[in-house]
C-alpha positions in Angstrom: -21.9 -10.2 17.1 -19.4 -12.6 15.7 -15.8 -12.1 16.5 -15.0 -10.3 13.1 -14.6 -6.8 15.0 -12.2 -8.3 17.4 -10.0 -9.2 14.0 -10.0 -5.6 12.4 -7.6 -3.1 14.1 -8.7 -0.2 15.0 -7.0 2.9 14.1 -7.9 6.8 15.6 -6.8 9.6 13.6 -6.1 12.5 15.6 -3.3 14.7 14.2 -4.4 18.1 13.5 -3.6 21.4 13.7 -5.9 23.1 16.1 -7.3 25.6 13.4 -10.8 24.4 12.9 -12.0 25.3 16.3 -9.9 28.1 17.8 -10.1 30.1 19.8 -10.7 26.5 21.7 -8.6 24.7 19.8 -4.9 25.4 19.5 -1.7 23.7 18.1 -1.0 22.3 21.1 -4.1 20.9 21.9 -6.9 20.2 19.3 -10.1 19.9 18.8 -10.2 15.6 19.4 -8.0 16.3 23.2 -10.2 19.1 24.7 -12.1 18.2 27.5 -15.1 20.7 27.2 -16.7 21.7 30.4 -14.7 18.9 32.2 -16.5 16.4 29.8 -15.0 13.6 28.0 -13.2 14.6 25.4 -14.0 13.2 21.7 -10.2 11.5 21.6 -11.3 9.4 24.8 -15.1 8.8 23.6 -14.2 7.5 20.2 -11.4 5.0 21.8 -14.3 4.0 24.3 -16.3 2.9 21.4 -14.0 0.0 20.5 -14.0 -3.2 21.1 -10.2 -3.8 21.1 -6.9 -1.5 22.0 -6.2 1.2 18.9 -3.5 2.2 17.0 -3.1 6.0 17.9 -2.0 8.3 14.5 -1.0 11.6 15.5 1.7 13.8 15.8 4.6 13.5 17.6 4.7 16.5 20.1 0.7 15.3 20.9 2.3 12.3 22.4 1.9 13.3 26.3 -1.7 14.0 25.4 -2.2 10.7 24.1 -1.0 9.1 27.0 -2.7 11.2 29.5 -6.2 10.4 27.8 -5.7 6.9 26.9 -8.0 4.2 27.7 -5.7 1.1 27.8 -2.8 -0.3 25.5 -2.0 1.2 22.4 0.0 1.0 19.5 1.5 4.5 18.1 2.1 5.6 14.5 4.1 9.2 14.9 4.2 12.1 12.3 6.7 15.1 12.7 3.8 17.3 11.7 0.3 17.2 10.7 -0.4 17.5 6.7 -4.0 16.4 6.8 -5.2 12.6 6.7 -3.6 11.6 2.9 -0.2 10.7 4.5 -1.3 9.9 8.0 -2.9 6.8 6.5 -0.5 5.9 4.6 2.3 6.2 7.4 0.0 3.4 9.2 -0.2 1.3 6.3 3.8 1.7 6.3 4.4 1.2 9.8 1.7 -1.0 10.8 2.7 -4.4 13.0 -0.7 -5.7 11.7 0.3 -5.5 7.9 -2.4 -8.4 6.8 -5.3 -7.4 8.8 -8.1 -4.9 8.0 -7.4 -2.0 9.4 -10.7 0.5 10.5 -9.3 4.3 9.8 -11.7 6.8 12.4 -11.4 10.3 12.7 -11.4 11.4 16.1 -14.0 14.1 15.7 -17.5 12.3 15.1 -20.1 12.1 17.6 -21.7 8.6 17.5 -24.4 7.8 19.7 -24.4 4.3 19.3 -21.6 2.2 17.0 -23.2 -1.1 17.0 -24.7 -0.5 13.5 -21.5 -0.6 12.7 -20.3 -3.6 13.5 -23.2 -4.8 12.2 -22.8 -3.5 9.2 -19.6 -4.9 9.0 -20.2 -8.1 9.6 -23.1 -8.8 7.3 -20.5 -7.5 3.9 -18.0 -9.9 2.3 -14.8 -7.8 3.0 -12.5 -7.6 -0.3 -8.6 -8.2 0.5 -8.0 -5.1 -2.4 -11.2 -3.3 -1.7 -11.1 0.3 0.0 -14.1 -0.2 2.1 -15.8 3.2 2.7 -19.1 3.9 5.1 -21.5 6.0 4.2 -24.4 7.2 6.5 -27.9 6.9 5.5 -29.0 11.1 6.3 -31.9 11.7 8.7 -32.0 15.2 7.6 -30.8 17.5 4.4 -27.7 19.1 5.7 -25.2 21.7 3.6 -22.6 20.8 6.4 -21.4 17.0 4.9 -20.1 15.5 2.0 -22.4 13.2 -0.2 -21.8 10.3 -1.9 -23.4 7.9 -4.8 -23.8 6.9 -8.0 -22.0 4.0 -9.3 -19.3 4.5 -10.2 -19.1 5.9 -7.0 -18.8 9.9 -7.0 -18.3 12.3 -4.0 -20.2 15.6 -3.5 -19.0 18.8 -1.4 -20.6 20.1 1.2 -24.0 20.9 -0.9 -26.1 24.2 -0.9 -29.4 22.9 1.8 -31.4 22.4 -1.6 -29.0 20.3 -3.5 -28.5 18.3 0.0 -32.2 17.1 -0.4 -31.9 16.7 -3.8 -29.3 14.1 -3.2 -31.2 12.5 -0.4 -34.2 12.0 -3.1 -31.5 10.2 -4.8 -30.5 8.0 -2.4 -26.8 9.6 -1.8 -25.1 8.9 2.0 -23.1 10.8 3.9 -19.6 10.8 3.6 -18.4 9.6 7.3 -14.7 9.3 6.4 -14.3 6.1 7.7 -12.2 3.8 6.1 -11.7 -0.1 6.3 -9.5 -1.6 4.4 -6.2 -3.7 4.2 -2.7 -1.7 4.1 -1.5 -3.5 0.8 -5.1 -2.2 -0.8 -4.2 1.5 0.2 -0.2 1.4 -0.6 -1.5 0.1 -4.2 -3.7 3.1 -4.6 -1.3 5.6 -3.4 1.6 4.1 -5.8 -0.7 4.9 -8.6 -2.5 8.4 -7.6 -0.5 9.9 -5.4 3.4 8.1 -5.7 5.6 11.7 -5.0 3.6 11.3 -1.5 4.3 7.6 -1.1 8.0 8.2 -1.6 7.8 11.1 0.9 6.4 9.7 3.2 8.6 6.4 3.3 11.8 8.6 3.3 10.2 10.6 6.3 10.7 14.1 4.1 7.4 15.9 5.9 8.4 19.2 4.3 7.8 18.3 0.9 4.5 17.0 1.5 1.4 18.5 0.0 -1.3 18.4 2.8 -4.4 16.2 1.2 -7.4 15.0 2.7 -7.3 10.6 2.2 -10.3 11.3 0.4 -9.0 14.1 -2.4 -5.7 11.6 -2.9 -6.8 8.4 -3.1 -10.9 8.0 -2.0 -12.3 10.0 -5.3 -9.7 8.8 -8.1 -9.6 5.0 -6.8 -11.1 2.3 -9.2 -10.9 -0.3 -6.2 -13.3 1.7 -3.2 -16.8 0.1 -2.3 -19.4 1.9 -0.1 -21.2 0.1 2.8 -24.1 2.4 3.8 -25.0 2.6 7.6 -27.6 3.9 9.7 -26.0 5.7 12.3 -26.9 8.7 14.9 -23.8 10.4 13.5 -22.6 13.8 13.4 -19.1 15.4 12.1 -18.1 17.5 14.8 -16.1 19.9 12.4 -16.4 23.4 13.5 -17.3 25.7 16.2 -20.5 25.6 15.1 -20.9 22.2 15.5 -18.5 21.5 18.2 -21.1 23.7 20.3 -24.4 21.9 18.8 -23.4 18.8 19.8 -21.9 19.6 23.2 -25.6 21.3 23.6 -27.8 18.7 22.0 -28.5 20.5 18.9 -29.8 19.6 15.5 -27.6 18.9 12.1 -28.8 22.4 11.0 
């Protein structure tokens, strides 16, 4: 592996609310921080993935948790309250020390068994300084549970009816993973033109007046400057209670 991955900072989203998997989840500890069954929790298995020290997004009273569950050194990016990944990525690309080095956005809930395809798959693609980079994962099964993406231009998919999900697997759609890599300049560009009233927000720190919006709804499907990289990865989105419990259980996508 070349030293490209040591270059690219790291950066675990884990902000939410605690709603997608109550009753285990709760506001004051969610779904990325809970250590099921006295197992690892996902927060502390997606860190131990890395190659280098994170930067840590999440909100501000989930600071303690952060620091009891943290692996090493870290850098911290602090929201007064969660309003879904749009701004938290955009804070980052605000507040980041590392303003001119690619910066590799990971949810905090995805269960990968091994992330050296990734890497990989980084290394072998000529990065663009104002590309959005986007992964998408090559499926091993139809699943109704994921977004798709595909088509150039590039389109996105909602979770799919188990039939259409095959359908686009004939057509050679990915997975939508989520991750993101991508310099901050390339994603402040994108947000001043799709999505400024949050920009402006969220560099005047007014939280209350934010819209909560998924990265991917604000900037991922209306952006002229996003490439996808596919990957082959043993990947799931551990998303709900459902899933939560098939993967602590070694279940299937379906």
């Amino acid at each position: 592996m070349t030293r490209i991955i040591e270059r690219i900072i790291p950066v675990l989203l884990c902000g939410g609310e605690g709603k997608r998997l109550r009753p285990l989840s709760r506001a004051s500890c969610p779904k990325p921080f809970i250590r099921f069954f006295k197992c690892k929790s996902l927060f502390e298995q997606s860190w131990a993935r890395l190659v280098r020290d994170p930067m840590i997004v999440t909100r501000h009273d989930l600071l303690p948790l952060v620091e009891a569950q943290a692996l090493g050194r870290y850098d911290v990016i602090s929201e007064p309250m969660a309003k879904n990944t749009a701004p938290a990525i955009i804070k980052t690309c605000l507040e980041t020390p590392y303003p001119e080095q690619f910066h590799l956005f990971m949810p905090t809930d995805h269960d990968i068994v091994d992330i050296h395809p990734l890497w990989d798959a980084i290394n072998a693609t000529v990065l663009g300084d104002d590309m959005i980079h986007l992964f998408g994962i090559h499926p091993d099964a139809p699943s109704s549970r994921y977004g798709y993406i595909g088509g150039s231009p590039l389109r996105f998919f909602e979770k799919p009816s188990l039939q259409k999900a095959r359908d686009y697997i004939q057509q050679g759609f990915l997975w939508n993973s989520g991750i993101v890599l991508a310099k901050p300049r390339a994603i402040l560009e994108a947000a001043r033109i799709h999505v400024p009233e949050m920009l402006s927000h969220v560099e005047n720190n007014r939280y209350d007046l934010i819209e909560p919006l998924s990265f991917d709804y604000a900037i991922l499907e209306k952006s002229e400057t996003i490439v996808s990289i596919p990957v082959s990865l043993k990947w799931r989105d551990v998303g709900t209670l459902r899933s939560y419990l098939n993967y602590r259980f070694g279940k299937n996508h379906e």
